[in-house]
N, C-alpha and C positions, 0 to 999 in steps of 0.2 A: 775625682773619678769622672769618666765620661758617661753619659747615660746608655749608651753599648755594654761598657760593664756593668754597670748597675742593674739593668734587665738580666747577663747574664749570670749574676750572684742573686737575682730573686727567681731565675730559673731553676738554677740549680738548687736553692733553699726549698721550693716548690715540692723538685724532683725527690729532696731526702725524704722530705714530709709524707708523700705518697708511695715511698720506698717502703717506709715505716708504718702505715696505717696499712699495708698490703702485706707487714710480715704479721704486726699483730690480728690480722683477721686471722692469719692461716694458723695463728696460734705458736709462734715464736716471736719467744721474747730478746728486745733487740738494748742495744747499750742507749741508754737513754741518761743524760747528767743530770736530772733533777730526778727521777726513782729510786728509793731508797729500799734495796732489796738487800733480804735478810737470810743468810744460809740458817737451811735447817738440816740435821741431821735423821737420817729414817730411824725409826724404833729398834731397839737392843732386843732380840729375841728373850724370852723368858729361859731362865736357865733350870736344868731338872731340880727335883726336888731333893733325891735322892743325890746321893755323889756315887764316885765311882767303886764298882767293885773291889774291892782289897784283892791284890795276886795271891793269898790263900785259897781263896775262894774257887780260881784255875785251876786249882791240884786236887777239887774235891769232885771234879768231873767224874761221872761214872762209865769206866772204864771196865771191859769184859775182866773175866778172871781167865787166866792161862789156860784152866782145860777146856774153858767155854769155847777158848778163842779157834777161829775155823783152820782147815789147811788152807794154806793156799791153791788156788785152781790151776789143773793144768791147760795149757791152750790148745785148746782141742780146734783143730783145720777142715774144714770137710770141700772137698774139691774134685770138678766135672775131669775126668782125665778121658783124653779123645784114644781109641783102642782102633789099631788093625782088626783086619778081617779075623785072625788067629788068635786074638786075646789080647796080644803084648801091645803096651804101652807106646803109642805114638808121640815122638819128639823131635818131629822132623818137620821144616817151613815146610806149610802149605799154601795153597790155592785158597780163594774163595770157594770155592769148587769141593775143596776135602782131597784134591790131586795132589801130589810131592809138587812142589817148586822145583827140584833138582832132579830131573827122570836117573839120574847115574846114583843115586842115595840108596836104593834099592826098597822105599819102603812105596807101596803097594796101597798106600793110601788111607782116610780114617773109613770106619764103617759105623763103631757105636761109639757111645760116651758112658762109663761106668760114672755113679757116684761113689767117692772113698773120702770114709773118714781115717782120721790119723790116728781116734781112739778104738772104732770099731773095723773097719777093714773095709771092703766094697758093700754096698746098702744096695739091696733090690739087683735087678737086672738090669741089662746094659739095656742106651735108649736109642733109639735110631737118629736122631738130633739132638744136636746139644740144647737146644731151647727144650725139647721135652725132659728133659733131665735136671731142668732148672728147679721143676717144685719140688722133687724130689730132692733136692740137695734143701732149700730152704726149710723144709719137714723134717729133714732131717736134724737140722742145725739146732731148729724152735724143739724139739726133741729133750735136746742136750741143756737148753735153758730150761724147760721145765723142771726138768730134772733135779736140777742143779737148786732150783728154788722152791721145791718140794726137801730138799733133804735140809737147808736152812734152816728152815722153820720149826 
């Protein structure tokens, strides 16, 4: 070998050497042929002490008895419906405004918003904005939950 090479195979032996001392600082362990590393396996969980339930055991669930057991509930809706000047229910595109989109539709535009439930019928007075008729329809609703979880019990 010429001494060119030979400088360059103790550079490069140099370079592994400090490849290697720069990964074991940073704490990775690198392929080394004289290390004799050992697999270990992590710990087996402790297992219960008890085993498992027997599937009898699933059928001794306490389950109502038939008369206990409740109706089922009806779905009760309660909803802001926008009302003409005259009463009747408005179902016509409007405006931002509460104006018809369509002046040829013939409806005359909104004026109040009744709240109506589907169990009990219109609740209170109409409201001159649909935002004022909001807590009224929410009162109303939490109402119907009370209700409903007072007769439960």
């Amino acid at each position: 070998m010429s001494p060119s090479q030979d400088k360059r195979i103790l550079l490069l032996d140099e370079r592994r050497t400090v490849l290697a001392a720069r990964a074991a600082a940073a704490g990775q362990l690198g392929l080394l042929p004289d290390a004799a590393l050992t697999r270990t396996e992590p710990p087996t969980p402790p297992r219960p002490a008890r085993g498992r339930a027997p599937a009898a055991v699933l059928h001794q669930l306490p389950f109502p008895e038939p008369e206990q057991e409740t109706k089922p509930m009806a779905r009760i809706s309660v909803k802001i419906t926008p009302l003409h000047p005259d009463g009747t229910e408005c179902t016509h595109a409007v405006r931002p405004s509460g104006k018809p989109r369509d002046a040829d539709s013939g409806c005359t535009g909104r004026r109040n918003y009744a709240v109506v439930c589907s169990d009990c019928g219109p609740v209170g007075e109409p409201h001159g904005l649909r935002v004022l008729a909001e807590p009224a329809q929410s009162a109303h609703r939490d109402s119907h939950k009370a209700a409903l979880t007072s007769a439960s019990r």
